[in-house]
N, C-alpha and C positions, 0 to 999 in steps of 0.2 A: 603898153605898160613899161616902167622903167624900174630897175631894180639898183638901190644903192646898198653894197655892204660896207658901213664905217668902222674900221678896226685900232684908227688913232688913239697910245695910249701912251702916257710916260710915267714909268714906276715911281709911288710916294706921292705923285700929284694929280691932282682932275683934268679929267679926256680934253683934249684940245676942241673946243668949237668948231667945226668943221662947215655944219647946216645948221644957219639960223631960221625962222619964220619965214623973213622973205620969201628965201628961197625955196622953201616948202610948198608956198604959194604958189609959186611960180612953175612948181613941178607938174605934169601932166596928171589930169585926174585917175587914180588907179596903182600908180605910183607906188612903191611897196622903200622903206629904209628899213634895214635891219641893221643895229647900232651893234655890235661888238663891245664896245665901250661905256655900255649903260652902266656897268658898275662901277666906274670912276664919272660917275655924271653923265658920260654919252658925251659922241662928236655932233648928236642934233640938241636946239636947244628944247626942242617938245617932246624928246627922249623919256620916259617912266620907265626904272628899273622894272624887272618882270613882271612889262604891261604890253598890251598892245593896243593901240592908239589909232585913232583916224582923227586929222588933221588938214585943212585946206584939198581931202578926197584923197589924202595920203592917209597910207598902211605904214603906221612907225612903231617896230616892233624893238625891244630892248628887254633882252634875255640876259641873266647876269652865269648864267655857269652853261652856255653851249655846248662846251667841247662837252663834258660828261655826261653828255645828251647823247651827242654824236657817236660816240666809243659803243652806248648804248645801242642803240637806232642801227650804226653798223654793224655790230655784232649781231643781230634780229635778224638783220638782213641777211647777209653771209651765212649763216645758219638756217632760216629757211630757203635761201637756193642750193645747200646742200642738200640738205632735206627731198627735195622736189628732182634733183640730178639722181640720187640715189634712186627715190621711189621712180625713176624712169628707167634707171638700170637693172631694178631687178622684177623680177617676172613675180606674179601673184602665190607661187610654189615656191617665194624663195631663191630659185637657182639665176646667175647673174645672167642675162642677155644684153650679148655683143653683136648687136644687128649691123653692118657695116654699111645697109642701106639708109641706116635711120641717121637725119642729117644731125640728128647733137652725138648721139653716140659714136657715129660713122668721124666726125671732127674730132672725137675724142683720141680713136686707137691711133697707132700707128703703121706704116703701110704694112711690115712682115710682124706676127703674133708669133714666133718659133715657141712661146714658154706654155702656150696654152695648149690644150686639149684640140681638139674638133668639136666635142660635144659642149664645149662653153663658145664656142662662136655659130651664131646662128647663119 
């Protein structure tokens, strides 16, 4: 598979042509374009604002607001690997376990804990 991302854009005017037919043809079957630029027309010319498209066994996808997908989508993310760090660091009673054996928590601390207890380092 081959991935094109087209981002070609110039403010006030329509995306520059980048991928005509042709060459969509001529791309490997499987072939994935995600246009950046679908909302000023798209740098392909089989480009459809928020479509996605199979063409000559090409995937041409043409999203027109990405980023505030992405801001989305990353925040989800980052918030459930907190999520999942936390629920590993604390014990089913509640009380925080600092196992120094356990290889995500053990990469966590650092070598001397002077501020802690005993009874919070397992």
């Amino acid at each position: 598979m081959r991935l094109i991302i087209a981002t070609a854009q110039i403010p006030g005017r329509p995306a520059p042509i980048l991928i005509d037919e042709e060459t969509v043809a001529a791309m490997q079957p499987g072939s994935v374009i995600v246009d950046l630029a679908a909302e000023s027309g798209g740098n392909c010319t089989l480009t459809r604002p928020d479509e996605i498209i199979t063409a000559h066994d090409v995937r041409i996808i043409g999203p027109t607001n990405l980023p505030s997908a992405v801001a989305t989508n990353a925040s989800q993310l980052f918030s459930g690997n907190i999520r999942a760090l936390l629920e590993h660091l604390i014990r089913s009673d509640g009380q925080l376990n600092l196992d120094r054996e356990d290889p995500i928590t053990g990469a966590l601390l650092a070598n001397q804990l002077p501020a802690l207890t005993p009874a919070l380092v397992a």
